[in-house]
C-alpha positions as CSV (number, residue, x, y, z in Angstrom):
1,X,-10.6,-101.9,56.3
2,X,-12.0,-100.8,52.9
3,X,-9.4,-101.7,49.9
4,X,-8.9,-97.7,49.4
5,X,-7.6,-97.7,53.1
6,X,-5.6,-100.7,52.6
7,X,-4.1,-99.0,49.1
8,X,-3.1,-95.9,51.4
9,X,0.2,-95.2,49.5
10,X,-0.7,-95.0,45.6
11,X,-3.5,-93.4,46.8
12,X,-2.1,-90.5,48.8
13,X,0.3,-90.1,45.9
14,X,-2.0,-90.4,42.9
15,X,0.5,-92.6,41.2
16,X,-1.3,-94.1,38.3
17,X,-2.5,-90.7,37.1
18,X,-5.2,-90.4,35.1
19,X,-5.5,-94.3,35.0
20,X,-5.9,-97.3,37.2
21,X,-3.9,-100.3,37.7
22,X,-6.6,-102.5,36.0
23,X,-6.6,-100.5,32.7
24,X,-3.1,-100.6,32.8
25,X,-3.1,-104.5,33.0
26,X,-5.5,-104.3,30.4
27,X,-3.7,-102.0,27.5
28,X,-0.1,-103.3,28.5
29,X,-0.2,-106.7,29.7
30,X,0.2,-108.6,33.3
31,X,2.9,-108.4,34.7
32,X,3.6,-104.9,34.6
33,X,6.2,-102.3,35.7
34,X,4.8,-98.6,36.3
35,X,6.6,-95.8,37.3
36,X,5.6,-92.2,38.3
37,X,7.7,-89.8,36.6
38,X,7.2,-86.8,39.4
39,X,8.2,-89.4,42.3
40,X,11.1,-89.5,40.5
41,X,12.4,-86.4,39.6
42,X,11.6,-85.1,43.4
43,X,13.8,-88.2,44.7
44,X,16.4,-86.8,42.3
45,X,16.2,-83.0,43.7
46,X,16.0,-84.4,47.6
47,X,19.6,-85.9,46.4
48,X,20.7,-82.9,44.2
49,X,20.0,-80.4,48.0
50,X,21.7,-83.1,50.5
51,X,24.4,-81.0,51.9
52,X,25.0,-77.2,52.0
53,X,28.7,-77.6,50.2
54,X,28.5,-75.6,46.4
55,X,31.1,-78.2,44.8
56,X,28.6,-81.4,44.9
57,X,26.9,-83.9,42.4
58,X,24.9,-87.0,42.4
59,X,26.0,-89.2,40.3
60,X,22.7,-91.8,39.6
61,X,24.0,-95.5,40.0
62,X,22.1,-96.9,37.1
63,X,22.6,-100.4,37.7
64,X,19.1,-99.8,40.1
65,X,17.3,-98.8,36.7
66,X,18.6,-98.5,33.5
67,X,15.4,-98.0,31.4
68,X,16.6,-95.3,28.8
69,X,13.8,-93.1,29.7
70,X,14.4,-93.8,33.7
71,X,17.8,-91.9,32.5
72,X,16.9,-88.9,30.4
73,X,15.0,-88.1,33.2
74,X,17.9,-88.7,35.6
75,X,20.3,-86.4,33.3
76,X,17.5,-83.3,32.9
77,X,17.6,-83.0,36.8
78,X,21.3,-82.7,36.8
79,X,22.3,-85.6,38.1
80,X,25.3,-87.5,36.6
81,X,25.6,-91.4,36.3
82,X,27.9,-94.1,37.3
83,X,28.4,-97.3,35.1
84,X,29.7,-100.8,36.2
85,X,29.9,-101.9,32.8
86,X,30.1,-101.0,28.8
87,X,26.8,-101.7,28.4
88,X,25.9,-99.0,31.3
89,X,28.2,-96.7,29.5
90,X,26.4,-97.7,26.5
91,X,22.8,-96.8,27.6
92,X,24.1,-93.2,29.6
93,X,25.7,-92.1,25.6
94,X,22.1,-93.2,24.6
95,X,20.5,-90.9,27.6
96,X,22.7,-87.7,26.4
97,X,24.9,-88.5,29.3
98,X,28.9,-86.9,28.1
99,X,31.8,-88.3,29.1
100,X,33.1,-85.6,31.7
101,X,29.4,-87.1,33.4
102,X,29.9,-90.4,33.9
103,X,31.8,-92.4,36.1
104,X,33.0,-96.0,35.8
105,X,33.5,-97.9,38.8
106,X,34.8,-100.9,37.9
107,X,35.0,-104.4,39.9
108,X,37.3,-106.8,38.1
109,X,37.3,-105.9,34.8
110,X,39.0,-107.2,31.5
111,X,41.5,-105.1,30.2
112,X,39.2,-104.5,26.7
113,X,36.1,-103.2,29.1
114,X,38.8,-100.6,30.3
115,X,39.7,-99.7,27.2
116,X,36.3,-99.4,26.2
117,X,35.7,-96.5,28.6
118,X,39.6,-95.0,27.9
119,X,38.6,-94.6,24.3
120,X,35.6,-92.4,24.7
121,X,37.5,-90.4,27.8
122,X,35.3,-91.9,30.3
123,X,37.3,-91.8,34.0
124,X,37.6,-95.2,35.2
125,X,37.5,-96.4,39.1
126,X,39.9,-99.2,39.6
127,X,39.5,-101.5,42.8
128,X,42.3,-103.3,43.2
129,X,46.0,-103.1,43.5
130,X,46.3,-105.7,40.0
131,X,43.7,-103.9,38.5
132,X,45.4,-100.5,39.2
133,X,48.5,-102.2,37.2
134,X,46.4,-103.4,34.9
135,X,45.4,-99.3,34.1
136,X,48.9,-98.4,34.3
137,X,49.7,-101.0,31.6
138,X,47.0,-99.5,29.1
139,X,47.0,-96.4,29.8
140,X,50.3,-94.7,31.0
141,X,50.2,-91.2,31.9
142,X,46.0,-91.2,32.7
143,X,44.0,-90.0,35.3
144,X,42.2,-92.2,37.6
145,X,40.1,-93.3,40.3
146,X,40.3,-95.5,43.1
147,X,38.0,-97.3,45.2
148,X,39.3,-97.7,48.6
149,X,37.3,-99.9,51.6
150,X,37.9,-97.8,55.1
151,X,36.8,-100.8,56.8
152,X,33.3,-99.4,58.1
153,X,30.4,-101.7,55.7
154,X,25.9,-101.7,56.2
155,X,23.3,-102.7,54.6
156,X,19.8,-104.3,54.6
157,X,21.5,-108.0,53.9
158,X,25.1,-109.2,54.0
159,X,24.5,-109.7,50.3
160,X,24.7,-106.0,49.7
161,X,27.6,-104.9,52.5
162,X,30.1,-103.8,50.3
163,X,32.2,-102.4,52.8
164,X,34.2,-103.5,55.8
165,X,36.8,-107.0,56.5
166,X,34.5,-109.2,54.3
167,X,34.1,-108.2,51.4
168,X,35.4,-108.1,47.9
169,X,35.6,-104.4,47.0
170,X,38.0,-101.6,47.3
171,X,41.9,-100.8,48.2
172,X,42.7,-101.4,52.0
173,X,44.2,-98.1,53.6
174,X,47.2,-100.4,54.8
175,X,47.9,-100.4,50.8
176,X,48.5,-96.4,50.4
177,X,52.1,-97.1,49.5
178,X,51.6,-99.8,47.1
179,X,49.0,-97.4,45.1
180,X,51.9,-94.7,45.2
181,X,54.3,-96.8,43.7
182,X,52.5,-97.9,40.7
183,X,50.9,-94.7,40.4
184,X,54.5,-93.0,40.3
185,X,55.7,-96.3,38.2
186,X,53.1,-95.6,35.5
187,X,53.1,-91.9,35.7
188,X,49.4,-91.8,37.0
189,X,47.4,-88.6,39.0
190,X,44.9,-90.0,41.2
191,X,42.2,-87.3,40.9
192,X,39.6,-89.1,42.6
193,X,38.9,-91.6,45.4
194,X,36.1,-93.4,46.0
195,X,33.7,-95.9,48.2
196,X,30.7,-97.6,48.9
197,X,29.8,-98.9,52.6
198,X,26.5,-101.0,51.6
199,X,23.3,-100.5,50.2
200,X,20.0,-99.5,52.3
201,X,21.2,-98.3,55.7
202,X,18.2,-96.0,57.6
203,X,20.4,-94.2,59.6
204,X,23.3,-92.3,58.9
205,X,25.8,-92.9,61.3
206,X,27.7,-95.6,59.4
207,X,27.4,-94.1,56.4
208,X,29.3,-90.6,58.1
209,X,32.0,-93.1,59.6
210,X,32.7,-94.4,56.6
211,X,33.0,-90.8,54.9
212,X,35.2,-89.6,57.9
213,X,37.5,-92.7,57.2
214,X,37.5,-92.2,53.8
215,X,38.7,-88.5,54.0
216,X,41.6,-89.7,56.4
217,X,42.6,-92.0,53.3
218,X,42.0,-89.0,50.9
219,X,44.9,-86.6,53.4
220,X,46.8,-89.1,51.6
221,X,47.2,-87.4,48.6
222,X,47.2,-84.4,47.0
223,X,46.2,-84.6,43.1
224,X,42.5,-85.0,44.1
225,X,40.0,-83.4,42.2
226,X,37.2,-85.2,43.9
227,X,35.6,-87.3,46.5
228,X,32.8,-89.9,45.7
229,X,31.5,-90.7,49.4
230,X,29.3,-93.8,47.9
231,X,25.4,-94.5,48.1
232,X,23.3,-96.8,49.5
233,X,20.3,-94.5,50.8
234,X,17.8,-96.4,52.4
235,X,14.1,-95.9,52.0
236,X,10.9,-97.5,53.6
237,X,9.8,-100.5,52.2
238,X,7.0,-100.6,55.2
239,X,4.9,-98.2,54.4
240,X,2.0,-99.5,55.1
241,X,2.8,-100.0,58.6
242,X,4.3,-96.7,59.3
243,X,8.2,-97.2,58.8
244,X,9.9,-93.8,59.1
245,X,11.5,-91.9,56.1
246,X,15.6,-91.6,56.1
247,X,15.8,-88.3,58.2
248,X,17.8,-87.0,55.2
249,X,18.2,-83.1,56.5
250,X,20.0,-84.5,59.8
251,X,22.2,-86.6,57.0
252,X,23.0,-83.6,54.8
253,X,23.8,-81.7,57.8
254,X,26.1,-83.7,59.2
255,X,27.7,-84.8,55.9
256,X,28.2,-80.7,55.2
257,X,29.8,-80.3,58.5
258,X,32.3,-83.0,57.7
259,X,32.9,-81.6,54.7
260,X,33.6,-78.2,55.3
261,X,36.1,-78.9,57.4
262,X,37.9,-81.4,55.5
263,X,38.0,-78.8,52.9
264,X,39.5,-77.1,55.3
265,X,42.3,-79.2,55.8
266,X,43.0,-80.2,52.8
267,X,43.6,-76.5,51.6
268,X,41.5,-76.3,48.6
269,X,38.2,-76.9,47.5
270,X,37.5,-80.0,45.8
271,X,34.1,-81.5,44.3
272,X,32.1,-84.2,46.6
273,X,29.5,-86.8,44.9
274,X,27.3,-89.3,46.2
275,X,26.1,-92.2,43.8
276,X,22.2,-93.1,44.7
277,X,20.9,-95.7,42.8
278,X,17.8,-97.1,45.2
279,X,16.8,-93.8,46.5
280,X,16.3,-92.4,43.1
281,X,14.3,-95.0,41.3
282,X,13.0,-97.1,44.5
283,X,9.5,-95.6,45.1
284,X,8.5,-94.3,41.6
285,X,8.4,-97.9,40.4
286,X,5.4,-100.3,41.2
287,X,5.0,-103.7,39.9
288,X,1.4,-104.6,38.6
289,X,0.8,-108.9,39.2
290,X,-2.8,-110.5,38.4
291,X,-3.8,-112.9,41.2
292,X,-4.7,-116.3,39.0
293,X,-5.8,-118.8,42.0
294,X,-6.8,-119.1,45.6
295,X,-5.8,-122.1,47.3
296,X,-5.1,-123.5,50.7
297,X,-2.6,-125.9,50.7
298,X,-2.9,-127.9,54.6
299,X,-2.3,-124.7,56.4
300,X,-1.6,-122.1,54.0
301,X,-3.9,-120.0,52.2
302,X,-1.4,-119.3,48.8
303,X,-2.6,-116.4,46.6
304,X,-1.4,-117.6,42.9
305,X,0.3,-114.6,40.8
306,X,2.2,-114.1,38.1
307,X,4.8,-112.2,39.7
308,X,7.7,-115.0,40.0
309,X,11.4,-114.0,41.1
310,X,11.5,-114.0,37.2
311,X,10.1,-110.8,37.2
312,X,11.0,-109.4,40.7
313,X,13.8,-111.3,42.3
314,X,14.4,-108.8,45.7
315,X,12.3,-111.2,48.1
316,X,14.2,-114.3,46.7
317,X,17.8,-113.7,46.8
318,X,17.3,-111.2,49.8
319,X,14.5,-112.3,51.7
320,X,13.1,-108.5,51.0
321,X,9.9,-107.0,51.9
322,X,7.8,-105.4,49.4
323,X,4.4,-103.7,50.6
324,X,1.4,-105.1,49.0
325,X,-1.5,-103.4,47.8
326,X,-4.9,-105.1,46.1
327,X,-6.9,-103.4,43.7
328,X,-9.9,-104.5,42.2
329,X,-12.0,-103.9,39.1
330,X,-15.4,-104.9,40.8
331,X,-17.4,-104.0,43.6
332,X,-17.3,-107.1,45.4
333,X,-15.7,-106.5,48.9
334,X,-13.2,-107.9,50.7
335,X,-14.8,-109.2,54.2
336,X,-12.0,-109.7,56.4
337,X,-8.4,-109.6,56.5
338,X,-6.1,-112.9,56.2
339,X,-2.6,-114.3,56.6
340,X,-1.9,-115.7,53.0
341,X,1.7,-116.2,51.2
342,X,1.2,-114.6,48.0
343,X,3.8,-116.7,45.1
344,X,4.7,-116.9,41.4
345,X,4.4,-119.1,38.3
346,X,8.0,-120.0,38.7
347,X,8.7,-124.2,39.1
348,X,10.2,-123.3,42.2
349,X,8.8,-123.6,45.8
350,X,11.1,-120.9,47.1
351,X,8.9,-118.6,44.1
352,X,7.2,-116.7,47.1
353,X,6.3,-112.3,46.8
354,X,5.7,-112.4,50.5
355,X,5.5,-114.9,53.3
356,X,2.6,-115.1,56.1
357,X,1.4,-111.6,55.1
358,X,-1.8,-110.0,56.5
359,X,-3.7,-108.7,53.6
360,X,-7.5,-108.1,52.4
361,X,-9.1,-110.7,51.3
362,X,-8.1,-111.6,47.3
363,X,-10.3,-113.3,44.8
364,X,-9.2,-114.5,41.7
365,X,-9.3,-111.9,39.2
366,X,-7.6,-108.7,41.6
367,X,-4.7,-107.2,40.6
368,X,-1.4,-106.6,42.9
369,X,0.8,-103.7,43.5
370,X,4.1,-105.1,44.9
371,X,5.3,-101.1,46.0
372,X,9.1,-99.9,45.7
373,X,10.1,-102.0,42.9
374,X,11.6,-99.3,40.7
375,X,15.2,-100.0,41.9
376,X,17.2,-103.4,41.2
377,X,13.5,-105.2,39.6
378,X,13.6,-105.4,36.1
379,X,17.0,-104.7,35.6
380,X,17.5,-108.6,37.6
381,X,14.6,-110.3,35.7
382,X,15.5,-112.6,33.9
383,X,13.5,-115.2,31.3
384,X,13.8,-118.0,33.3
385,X,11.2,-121.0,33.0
386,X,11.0,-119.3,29.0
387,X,9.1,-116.7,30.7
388,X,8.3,-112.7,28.7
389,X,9.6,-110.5,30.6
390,X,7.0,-107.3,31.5
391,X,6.4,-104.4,29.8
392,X,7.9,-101.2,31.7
393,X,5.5,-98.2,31.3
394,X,5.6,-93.9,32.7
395,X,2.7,-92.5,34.0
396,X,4.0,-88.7,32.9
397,X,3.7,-85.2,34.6
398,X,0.4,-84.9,33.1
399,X,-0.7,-88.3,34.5
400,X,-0.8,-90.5,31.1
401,X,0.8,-93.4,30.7
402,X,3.5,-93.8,28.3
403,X,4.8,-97.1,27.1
404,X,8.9,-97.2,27.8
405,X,10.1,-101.0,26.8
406,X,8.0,-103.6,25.3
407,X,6.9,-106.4,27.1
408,X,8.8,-109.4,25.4
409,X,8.0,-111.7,22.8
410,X,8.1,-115.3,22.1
411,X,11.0,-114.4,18.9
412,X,12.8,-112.6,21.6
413,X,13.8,-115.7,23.6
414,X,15.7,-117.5,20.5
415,X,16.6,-114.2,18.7
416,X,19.9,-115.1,19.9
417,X,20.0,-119.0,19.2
418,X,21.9,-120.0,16.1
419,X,20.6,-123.2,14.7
């Protein structure tokens, strides 16, 4: 297999435009976050055209990217945004986003980070019964949101099950009454509900029991002016060995079927959202590593980068799979194909990119395409060890590439320090 086979998925796409992952290396630095801005905005219109319903929005969960240019782009699809925190609200102002757009869905909060998003008529989501109160202290007389958990919860890794008897989010249906009393207490009008079963599922089923059991909690009341059914759409991180799509038409048929006849029963037509963060951002992003050594270590051939969980965390903290392309500024060839664990600069031995993995043969010197990190990569790196973290850069509709965040500097590690 020639290294243009192997590198079948930028390829087929085009995604680095008019340049090459090299000369990106070269102008911008190693490592190195590209994204593909066309990827993206046809991720957001497959979400914008889910279901066949004319009250619907996408609201883009931006803690998966929150790269200010990630979210102009977002906004001039017409797709809304959720925040989780003032600083998300912050960035979304920043991005053009207006109040009416954005959502915040809060999980235990301070009372200040409330008012924070009361003052600038942001709608808040509240997740618990205190917090609820909490609302109702502050802000008597408000609208509001609540996130309930209908018991049904999936995901790629019990990390990121948000959903069902175990974990921390959302209202339990069996506290309906509660949230009536201290909605009528405070003088509150619940006008949306909310939830979120998980994030990555590859089939739909859970994710349509969890939207039925939300809309029996939803019967509930009758001050609604919308339902958020939650995110968490999956994509292939396999690729390269032929993983399926999420059969999203199927999904958005289903989803429109439910819909339609809850709108039915409930008498009046209300808006529906969905909140994608992963789907949106996932595939546009690839992470650019240079391959420093080539070692075997007893039994294991290690492939030396300087992609540590400092720069992409996913395979760490979730034991995720990231497909792995090798590119290559000479014409040297790669001869065979190899089991190696390609690993990071971090002083950590659990700093490993992928375990056991069959790739071409590397040679110091190639550059690495760790695919699908657009979502939940640089916003978790961190400078750990002192290290930069990476430059982020667009390759645009005309195929340049556009610088979007500076790669760090040394002054920005102690701007902070006060000494």
């Amino acid at each position: 297999m020639t290294l243009k086979e192997h590198n079948k998925v930028t390829e087929a796409t085009n995604f680095y435009g008019n340049t090459t992952p090299a000369a990106l290396v070269e102008e911008f630095g190693s490592p190195l976050y590209v994204y593909n801005e066309r990827i993206l905005r046809e991720r957001c219109q497959e979400m914008k055209n889910l279901v066949d319903y004319p009250r619907f929005s996408v609201n883009y969960s931006v803690k998966a990217n929150g790269n200010l240019s990630i979210l102009k782009i977002a906004r001039e699809e017409g797709l809304n945004a959720d925040a989780m925190s003032p600083g998300e609200i912050h960035v979304e102002e920043m991005a053009g986003f207006e109040p009416s757009q954005i959502l915040f869905i809060t999980n235990n909060v301070s009372a200040e980070e409330m008012r924070y998003a009361i003052e600038r008529n942001i709608l808040i989501s509240v997740d618990s019964i205190p917090q609820l109160e909490t609302f109702g202290q502050i802000n008597p007389g408000g609208k509001v949101c609540i996130r309930f958990n209908p018991g049904v919860g999936a995901g790629h890794h019990e990390k990121v099950v948000t959903g069902g008897k175990k974990t921390k989010f959302g209202v339990a249906p069996e506290r309906i009454d509660d949230v009536k009393a201290i909605l009528a207490k405070y003088e509150l009008t619940l006008v949306g509900i909310n939830q979120h079963i998980g994030s990555l599922f590859m089939e739909g089923d859970k994710y349509v029991e969890g939207v039925q059991s939300v809309l029996e909690i939803a019967k509930n009341f009758d001050t609604l002016e919308f339902i958020d059914m939650g995110g968490g759409f999956g994509i292939p991180y396999k690729k390269l060995s032929g993983q399926p799509r999420l059969d999203l038409k199927d999904l958005g048929e289903r989803l429109s079927a439910v819909i339609k006849q809850f709108v039915q029963e409930y008498g009046r037509e209300i808006t529906f959202k969905i909140e994608p963060g992963r789907y949106i951002v996932a595939e546009c992003g690839t992470l650019l590593g240079s391959v420093y050594a080539v070692k075997q270590n007893y039994d294991t051939k290690y492939i030396g980068t300087d992609l540590g969980f400092n720069v992409l965390k996913r395979p760490v903290m979730y034991d995720s799979h990231h497909d792995i392309e090798v590119y290559r500024a000479g014409s040297q060839p790669s001869t065979k194909e190899e089991p190696v664990t390609v690993v990071g600069n971090i002083c950590e031995s659990g700093d490993i990119i992928a375990k056991d993995r069959v790739l071409p043969e590397i040679f110091q010197g190639d550059v690495l395409g760790i695919l699908d990190s657009g979502a939940y990569g640089y916003c978790m790196a961190s400078n750990y060890n002192n290290r930069l973290r990476p430059a982020e850069v667009l390759i645009d509709l005309e195929g340049n590439a556009r610088l979007i965040r500076r790669r760090d500097t040394l002054e920005d590690i102690v701007r902070n320090f006060n000494f």
